[in-house]
C-alpha positions in Angstrom: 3.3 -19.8 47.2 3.7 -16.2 47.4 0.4 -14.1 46.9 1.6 -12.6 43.7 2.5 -16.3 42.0 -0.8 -17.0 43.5 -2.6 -14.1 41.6 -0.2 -15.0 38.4 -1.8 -18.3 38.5 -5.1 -17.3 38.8 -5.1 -14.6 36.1 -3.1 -17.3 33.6 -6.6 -19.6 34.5 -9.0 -17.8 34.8 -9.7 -17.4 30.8 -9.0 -20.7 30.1 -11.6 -21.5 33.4 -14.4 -19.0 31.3 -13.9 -20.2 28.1 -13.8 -23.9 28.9 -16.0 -24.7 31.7 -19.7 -25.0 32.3 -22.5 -26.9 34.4 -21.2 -30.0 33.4 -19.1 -32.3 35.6 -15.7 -30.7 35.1 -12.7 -32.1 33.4 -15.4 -33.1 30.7 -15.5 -31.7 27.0 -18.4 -29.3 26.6 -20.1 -28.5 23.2 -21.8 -25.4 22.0 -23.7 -24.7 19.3 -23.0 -21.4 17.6 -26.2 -19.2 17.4 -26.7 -17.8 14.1 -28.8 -14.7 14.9 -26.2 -13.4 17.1 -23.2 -14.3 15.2 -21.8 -12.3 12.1 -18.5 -12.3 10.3 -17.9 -8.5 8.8 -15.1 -7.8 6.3 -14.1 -4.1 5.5 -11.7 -3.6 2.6 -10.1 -0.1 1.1 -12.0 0.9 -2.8 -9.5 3.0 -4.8 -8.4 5.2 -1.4 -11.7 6.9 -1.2 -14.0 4.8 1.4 -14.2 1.7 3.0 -16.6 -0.5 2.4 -18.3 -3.8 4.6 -19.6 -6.5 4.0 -21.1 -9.3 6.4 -22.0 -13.0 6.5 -24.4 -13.6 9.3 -25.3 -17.5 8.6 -23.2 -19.1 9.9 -23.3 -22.5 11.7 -21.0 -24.0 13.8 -19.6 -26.0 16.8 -17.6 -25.2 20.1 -15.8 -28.3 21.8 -14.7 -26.6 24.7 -12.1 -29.0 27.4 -11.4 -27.8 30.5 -8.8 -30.7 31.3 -6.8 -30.0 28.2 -7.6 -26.5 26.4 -5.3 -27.5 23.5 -8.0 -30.1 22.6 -10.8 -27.7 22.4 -11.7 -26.5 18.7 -14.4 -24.4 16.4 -15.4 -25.5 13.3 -17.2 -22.8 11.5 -19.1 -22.9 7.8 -21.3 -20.2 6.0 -22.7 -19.6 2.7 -21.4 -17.1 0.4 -24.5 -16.8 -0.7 -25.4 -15.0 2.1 -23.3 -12.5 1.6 -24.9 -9.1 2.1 -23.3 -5.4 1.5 -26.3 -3.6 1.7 -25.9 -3.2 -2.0 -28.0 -5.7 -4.0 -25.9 -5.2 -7.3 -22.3 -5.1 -5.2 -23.5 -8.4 -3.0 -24.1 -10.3 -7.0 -20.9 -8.8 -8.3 -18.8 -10.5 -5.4 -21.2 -13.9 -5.8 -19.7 -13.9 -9.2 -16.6 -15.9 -11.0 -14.8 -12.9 -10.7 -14.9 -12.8 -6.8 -15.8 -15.0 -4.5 -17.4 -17.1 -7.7 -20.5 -18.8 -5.4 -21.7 -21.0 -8.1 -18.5 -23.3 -8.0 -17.3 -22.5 -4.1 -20.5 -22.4 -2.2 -18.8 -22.7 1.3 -16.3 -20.9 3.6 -15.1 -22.4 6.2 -12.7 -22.5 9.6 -11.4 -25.1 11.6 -9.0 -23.9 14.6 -5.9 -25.9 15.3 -4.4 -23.9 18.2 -6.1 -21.9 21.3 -3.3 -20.1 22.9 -4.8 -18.0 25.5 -3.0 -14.5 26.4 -4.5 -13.1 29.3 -8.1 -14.1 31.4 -10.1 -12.5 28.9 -8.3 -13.0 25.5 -6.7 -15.9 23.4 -5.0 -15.9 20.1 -6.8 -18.8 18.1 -5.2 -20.5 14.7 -6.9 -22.3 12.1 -7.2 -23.0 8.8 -9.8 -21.2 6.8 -11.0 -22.0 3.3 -12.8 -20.0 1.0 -12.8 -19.8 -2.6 -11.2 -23.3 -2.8 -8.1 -22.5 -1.2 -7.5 -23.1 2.5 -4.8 -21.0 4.2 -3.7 -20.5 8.3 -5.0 -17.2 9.7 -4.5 -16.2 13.5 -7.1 -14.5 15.4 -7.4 -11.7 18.2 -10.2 -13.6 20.5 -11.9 -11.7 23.5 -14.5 -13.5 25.9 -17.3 -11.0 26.5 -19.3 -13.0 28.8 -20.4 -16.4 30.0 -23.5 -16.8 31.7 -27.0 -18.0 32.0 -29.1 -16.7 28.9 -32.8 -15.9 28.8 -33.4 -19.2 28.3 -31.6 -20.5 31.2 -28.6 -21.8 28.8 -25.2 -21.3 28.9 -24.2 -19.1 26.6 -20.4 -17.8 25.9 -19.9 -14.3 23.6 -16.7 -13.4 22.0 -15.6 -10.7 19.7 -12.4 -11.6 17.6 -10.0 -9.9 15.0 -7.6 -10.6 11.7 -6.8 -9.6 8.7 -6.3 -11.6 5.4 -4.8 -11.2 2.0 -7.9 -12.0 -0.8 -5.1 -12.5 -3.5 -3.7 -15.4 -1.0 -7.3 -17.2 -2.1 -7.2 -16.4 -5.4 -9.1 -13.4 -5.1 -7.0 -10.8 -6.9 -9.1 -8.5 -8.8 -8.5 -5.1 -8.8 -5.3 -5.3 -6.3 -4.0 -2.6 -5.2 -6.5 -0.1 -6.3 -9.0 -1.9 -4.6 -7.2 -3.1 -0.8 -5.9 -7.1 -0.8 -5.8 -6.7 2.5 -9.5 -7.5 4.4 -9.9 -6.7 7.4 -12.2 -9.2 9.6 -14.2 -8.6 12.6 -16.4 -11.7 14.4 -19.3 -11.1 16.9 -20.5 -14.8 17.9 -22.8 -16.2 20.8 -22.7 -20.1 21.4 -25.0 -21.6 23.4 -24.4 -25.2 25.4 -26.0 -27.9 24.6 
C-alpha cells in the first residue's frame, strides 16, 4: 500500500475511530449519556425582515450508542421539553408554548432518533434521523463536527460536537405567520456526552 492510500485510509478512519471508540474493549458498543448542562439546541428564525431572533432548549436528555465494529449501528436518541423553551422573552417563550405554536399543552415532547451516521471527513459526519415535534415526525439531515474526545474533569470520557440544519416549521404544522415571519429555522446543537 502506497503511503498516500495509507493516509486515505487513515483520514477516512480516523473520525469514525473518535467518534466510536473509548476505554472499553474495542469492537464493543459504547453508551453515553448526554449531559444536559452542556448541551443546547438553538433555533434562529427571520421576524418580518427586520431581525433575527433565537430561541434555545437546553434540557435535553439523551443517549449515544456508539459501535466501533459497525458505525452504521451506532444511534442518538434525543428528547426535550417544550416547556423549556426560553427566548429571553417571558411573554414570546408563552406565546410559542401556545396552540398557536409549538401548542405545549397537547405536544409536550420533541424528539430525534438518527437512522444514518455517514461520516465525511475525520472530524465531520452527516447524521439522519427522524425528528418529531408538534406531533409530526419528519427526516432532517445534520452537519455534525467532533470537537473533542477526551478525559473530563472527572476522569470520564467525554465526546463534544457542534452540528447544523435547517427545517421548515410549516412541514410540522407550524405555519403561522409564513412568510412574513421565516418558515425556514435555522438549528444549531452544542452537546457534551459523557461515557458511562
Amino acid at each position: 500500500m502506497t503511503k498516500f492510500a495509507l493516509k486515505s485510509v487513515l483520514s477516512a478512519s480516523a473520525f469514525a475511530f473518535a467518534l466510536l471508540s473509548v476505554s472499553a474493549p474495542a469492537f464493543a458498543a459504547d453508551t453515553y449519556k448526554l449531559d444536559d448542562t452542556h448541551t443546547s439546541v438553538t433555533f434562529q428564525w427571520t421576524h418580518f425582515g427586520f431581525s433575527h431572533p433565537s430561541g434555545k432548549f437546553s434540557n435535553a436528555v439523551g443517549t449515544v450508542t456508539l459501535d466501533e465494529a459497525t458505525p452504521a449501528n451506532s444511534s442518538v436518541e434525543v428528547s426535550f421539553a417544550i416547556a423549556g423553551i426560553n427566548t429571553g422573552v417571558a411573554v414570546l417563550d408563552e406565546h410559542l408554548k401556545s396552540d398557536k405554536w409549538f401548542d405545549a399543552a397537547k405536544f409536550p415532547t420533541a424528539t430525534f432518533k438518527s437512522t444514518k451516521v455517514d461520516p465525511t471527513s475525520a472530524t465531520t459526519a452527516k447524521v439522519t434521523g427522524d425528528l418529531t415535534i408538534h406531533g409530526v415526525t419528519k427526516p432532517v439531515t445534520l452537519d455534525v463536527t467532533l470537537n473533542q474526545k477526551a478525559p473530563n474533569m472527572m476522569k470520564k470520557i467525554t465526546a463534544g460536537f457542534t452540528a447544523k440544519g435547517t427545517i421548515n416549521r410549516s412541514d410540522f404544522g407550524i405555519g403561522a405567520y409564513v412568510p412574513a415571519v421565516s418558515d425556514q429555522i435555522d438549528l444549531y446543537i452544542e452537546a457534551e456526552a459523557n461515557a458511562q
